[in-house]
C-alpha positions in Angstrom: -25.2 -12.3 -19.3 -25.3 -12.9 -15.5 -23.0 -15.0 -13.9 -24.1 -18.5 -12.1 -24.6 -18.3 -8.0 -21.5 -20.8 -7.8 -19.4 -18.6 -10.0 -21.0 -15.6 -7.8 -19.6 -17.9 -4.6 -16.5 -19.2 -5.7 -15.3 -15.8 -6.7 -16.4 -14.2 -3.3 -14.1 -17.0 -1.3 -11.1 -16.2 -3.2 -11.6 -12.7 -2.3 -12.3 -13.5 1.5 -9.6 -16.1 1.5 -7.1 -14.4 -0.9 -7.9 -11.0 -1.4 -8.6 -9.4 1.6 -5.7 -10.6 3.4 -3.2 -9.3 0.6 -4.7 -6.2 0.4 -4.5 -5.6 4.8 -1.0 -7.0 4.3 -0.1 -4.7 1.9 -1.5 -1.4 2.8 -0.5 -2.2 6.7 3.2 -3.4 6.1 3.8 -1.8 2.3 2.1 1.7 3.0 1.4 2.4 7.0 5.2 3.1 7.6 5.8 5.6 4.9 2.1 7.5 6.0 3.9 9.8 8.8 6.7 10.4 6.7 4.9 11.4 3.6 2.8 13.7 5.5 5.9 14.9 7.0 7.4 16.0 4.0 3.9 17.0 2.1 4.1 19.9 5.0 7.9 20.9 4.9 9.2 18.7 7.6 12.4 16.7 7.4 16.2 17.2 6.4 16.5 19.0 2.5 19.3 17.6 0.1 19.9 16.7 -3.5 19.3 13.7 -4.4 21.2 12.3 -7.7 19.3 10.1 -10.4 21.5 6.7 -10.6 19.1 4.3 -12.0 15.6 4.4 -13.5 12.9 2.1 -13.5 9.6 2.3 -15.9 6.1 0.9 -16.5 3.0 1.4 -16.6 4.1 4.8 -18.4 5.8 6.3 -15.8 9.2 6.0 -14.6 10.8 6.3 -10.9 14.0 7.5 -10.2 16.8 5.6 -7.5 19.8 6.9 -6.6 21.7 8.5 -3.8 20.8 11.3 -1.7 23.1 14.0 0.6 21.7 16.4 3.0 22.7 19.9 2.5 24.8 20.2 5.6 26.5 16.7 5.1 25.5 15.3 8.0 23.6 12.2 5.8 23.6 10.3 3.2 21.0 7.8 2.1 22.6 5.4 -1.3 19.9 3.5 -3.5 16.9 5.4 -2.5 13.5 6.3 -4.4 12.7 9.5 -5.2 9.1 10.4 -4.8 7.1 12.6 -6.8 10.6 13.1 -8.8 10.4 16.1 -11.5 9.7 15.5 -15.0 12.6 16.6 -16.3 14.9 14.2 -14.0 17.0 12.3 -15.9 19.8 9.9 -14.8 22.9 11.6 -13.6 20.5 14.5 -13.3 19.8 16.1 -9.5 16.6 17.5 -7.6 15.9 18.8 -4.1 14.5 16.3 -1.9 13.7 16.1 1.5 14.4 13.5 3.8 11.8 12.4 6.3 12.1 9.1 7.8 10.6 6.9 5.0 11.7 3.5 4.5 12.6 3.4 0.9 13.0 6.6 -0.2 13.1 10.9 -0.4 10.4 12.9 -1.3 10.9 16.0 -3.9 10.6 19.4 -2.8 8.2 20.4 -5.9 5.7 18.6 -4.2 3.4 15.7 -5.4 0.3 12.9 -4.6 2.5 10.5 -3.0 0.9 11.6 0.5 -2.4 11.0 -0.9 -1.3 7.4 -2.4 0.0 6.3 0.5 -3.2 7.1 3.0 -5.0 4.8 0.6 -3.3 2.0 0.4 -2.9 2.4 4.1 -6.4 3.1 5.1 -7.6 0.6 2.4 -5.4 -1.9 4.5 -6.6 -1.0 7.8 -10.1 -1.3 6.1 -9.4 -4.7 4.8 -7.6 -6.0 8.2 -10.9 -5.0 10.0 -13.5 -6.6 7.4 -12.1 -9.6 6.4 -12.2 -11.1 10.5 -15.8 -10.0 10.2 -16.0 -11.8 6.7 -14.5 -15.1 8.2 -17.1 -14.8 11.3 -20.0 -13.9 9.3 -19.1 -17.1 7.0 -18.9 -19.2 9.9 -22.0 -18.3 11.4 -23.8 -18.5 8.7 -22.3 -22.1 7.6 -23.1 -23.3 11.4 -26.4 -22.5 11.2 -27.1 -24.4 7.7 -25.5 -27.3 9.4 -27.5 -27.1 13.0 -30.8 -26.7 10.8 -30.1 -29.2 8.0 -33.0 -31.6 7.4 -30.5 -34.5 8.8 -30.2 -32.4 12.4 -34.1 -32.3 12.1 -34.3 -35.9 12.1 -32.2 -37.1 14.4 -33.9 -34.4 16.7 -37.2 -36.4 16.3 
């Protein structure tokens, strides 16, 4: 069952209108600042601690860890932070290694994980989406303007 050419449209303008923008916003303002930090911990870079599991927060089957983090030599503390990439066996009270590198909401585990690779594509699938949907808008206009300069009214009052 194919759907109508209205439905088609109507669909494709919420997504130009709605979409797009949401998906630039998020992946520029959500995910661009964590992208240097995750790399930055991904490759070893940042301040090492332990961070301690205070709360925890599920769905979608898997479960994130916040809590508070201390670097090893004392100098920092972060309170009510994420842990990325958190071991499975973390429980609350429980404590991992995590390094500190500059993101916004959060520490990364030492054991490693995907976060790096989550966060490049919600970012570059934001940069993506902030570039195409200006070209959507002009491509829409265009196209609109020249229906209207070639409608069969313009015709006539051309003659």
């Amino acid at each position: 069952m194919s759907d109508s050419p209205s439905k088609r449209h109507w669909r494709m303008s919420v997504f130009l209108w709605i979409g797009l923008p949401f998906i630039a916003f998020v992946g520029l303002a959500k995910a661009a600042p964590d992208l240097v930090p995750a790399w930055k911990a991904q490759s070893g870079s940042g301040v090492t601690g332990t961070f301690t599991a205070a709360r925890e927060s599920c769905s979608h089957g898997s479960c994130d860890f916040y809590g508070d983090w201390k670097a090893a030599d004392g100098t920092s503390t972060r309170t009510n932070v994420l842990l990325y990439d958190g071991p499975d066996s973390l429980r609350i009270g429980g404590t991992a290694v995590a390094r500190d590198s500059g993101a916004a909401g959060g520490v990364f585990s030492t054991e490693g994980g995907s976060s790096y690779l989550l966060v490049t594509g919600f970012a570059v699938g934001g940069l993506a989406a902030a570039i195409a949907w200006p070209v959507f808008l002009w491509r829409t206009w265009r196209t609109s303007r020249g229906r209207r300069t070639s409608s069969p009214e313009s015709a006539e009052a051309a003659a």
